[in-house]
N, C-alpha and C positions, 0 to 999 in steps of 0.2 A: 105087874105089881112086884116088889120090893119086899122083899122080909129079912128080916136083920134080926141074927141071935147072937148068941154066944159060938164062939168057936172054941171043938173040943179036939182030942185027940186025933180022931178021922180026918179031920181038915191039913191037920200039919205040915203034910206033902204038897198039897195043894197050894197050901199059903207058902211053903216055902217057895216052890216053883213060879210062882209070879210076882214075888220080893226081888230072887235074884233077876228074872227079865225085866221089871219096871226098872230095876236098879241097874243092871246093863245099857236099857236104853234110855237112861238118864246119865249116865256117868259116862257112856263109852267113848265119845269123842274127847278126852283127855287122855286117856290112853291107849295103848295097843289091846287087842283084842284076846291075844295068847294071855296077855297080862290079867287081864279082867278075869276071864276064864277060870284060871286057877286061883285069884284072890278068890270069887265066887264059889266057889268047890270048899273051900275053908272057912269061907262062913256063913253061908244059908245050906251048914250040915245037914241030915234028916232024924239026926237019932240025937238033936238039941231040945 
């Protein structure tokens, strides 16, 4: 079963952490990887 809330403070790491990898592995084959990398580090900060 499926339970869907609100997300609060505690989640934050969490959600950040699998923004930046859906978004690596949706993005990454247009560019290099080093490149990704560090765009990624800039902006799915943790302390946003």
């Amino acid at each position: 079963m499926v339970t869907i809330r609100i997300a609060d403070k505690k989640d934050a790491e969490l959600i950040a952490e699998l923004s930046q990898q859906t978004f690596i592995e949706t993005f990454a084959s247009s560019n290099s990887k080093k490149i990704w990398i560090s765009f990624c580090r800039n902006l799915f900060l943790k302390n946003r």
